[in-house]
C-alpha positions, 0 to 999 in steps of 0.5 A: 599082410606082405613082409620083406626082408631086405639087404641094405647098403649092398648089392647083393644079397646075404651081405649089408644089413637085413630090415624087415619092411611092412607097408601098412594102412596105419600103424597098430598098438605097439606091443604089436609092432614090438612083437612083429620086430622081436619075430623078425629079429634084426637090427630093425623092423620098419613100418610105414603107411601113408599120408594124406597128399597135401601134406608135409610128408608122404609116408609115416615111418617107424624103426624097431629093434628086438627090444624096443623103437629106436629115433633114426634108422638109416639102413632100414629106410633105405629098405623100405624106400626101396621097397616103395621104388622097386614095387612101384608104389611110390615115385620119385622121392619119398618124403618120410615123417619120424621121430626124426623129423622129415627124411627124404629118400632119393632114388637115381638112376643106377638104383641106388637110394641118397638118403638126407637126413640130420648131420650128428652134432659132436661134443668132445667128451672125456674118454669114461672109465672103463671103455677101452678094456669093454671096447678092447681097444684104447680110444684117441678120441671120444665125441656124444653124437647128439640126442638123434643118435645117442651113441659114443663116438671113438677114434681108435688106433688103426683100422687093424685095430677096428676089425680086431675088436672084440668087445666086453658087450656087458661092459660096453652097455655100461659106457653109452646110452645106446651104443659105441661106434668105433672108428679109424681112418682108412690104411689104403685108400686105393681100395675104394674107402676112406675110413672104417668102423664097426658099431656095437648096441647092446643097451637096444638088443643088437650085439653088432649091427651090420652096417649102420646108416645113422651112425654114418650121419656123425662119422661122416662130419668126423672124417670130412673134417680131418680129410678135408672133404665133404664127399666119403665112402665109410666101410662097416667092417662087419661079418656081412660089410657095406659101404656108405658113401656120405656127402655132409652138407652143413646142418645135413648128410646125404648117405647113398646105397643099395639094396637087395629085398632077399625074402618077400612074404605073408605075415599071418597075424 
């Protein structure tokens, strides 16, 4: 059974986020994509078969972290479409049916991959107790992203402040139901960005995720209204980065990429 490891949102490899990819015929029990995804051990595992033509969606399509399956991926969909497009598999868009509903992965021209997926609802919230000495930094602002994602959604001071968290993991845990993502408005603008975060997940066994495509879905309604665009391109300042260039339109966000497969080999169980 072929196994990839793939880069995405980059274009070249050791940088973006890692995913593992298995094409598959169906999907096993559980417990044996949990262990697959605890033996790979990145943010994500994806897993995808077939379906039948006719039908509402092409390929079935799961994400699992080291601890448990998560309801929306977005970098470990762009890997495995890009596994699909790049071996040939699969032409044109693919259509995907998750725990998310039907997700579209578009290929261009240029190689890169327009992911549509759901745009995050976001609810202002109270700032809980605790977060800024977990985070390291005091939040402006506080938002629920929705039951997609689960996360909490903070504005902090200034992209310095972004790349210098450090964060209390354990506190952390505390203040969210998956997860914080941590944001701020880009200091330069010229350098080919518009804002920045970084995105912390211990409650799902990932201390900092790389570059994180689902939480793009409700950073980039949070910037397209006070920048007053619909089109943006979020840095994840992470040790490895990426950039995602987000569109929202409406009830939808469109996120676009690239990616690397950097490791294709045999899984022996």
């Amino acid at each position: 059974m072929r196994i990839r490891i793939v880069d995405a949102f980059t274009d070249r490899p050791f940088a973006g986020n890692p995913a593992g990819v298995l094409l598959l015929d169906s999907f096993p029990d559980d417990d044996w994509l949990q262990n697959v995804a605890l033996e790979v051990n990145h943010a994500e595992t994806a897993f995808a078969h077939p379906l039948p033509g006719g039908g509402g969606a092409d390929w079935a399509l799961r994400w699992f972290t080291p601890a448990t399956e998560v309801v929306m991926c977005g970098h470990a969909t762009l890997a495995t479409a890009h596994v699909l497009h790049s071996t040939g598999v699969h032409r044109g868009p693919v259509r995907f049916a998750t725990r998310s509903g039907v997700l579209v992965a578009s290929p261009g021209e240029d190689g890169a991959v327009t992911l549509d997926f759901p745009t995050a609802p976001l609810s202002p919230i109270d700032v809980p107790e605790g977060l800024g000495r977990a985070l390291g930094a005091e939040p402006r602002t506080a938002f629920d992203t929705g039951p997609n994602i689960g996360d909490l959604l903070v504005e902090v001071a200034d992209e310095r402040t972004v790349h210098a968290l450090r964060p209390d993991l354990e506190a952390l845990a505390a203040c969210s139901a998956r997860g914080v993502i941590a944001t701020a408005r880009a200091e330069n603008p010229a350098l080919g960005y518009d804002f920045v975060s970084r995105c912390f997940f211990p409650n799902v066994g990932i201390a900092e995720d790389p570059v994180t495509g689902s939480a793009h879905t409700a950073l980039a309604p949070y910037w397209s209204e006070r920048l007053g665009r619909s089109v943006l391109t979020g840095l994840q300042a992470s040790a490895r980065s990426g950039r995602v260039r987000t569109e929202v339109s409406g009830e939808r966000t469109l996120l676009r990429g690239r990616a690397v497969t950097v490791i294709d080999g045999e899984l022996l169980v």
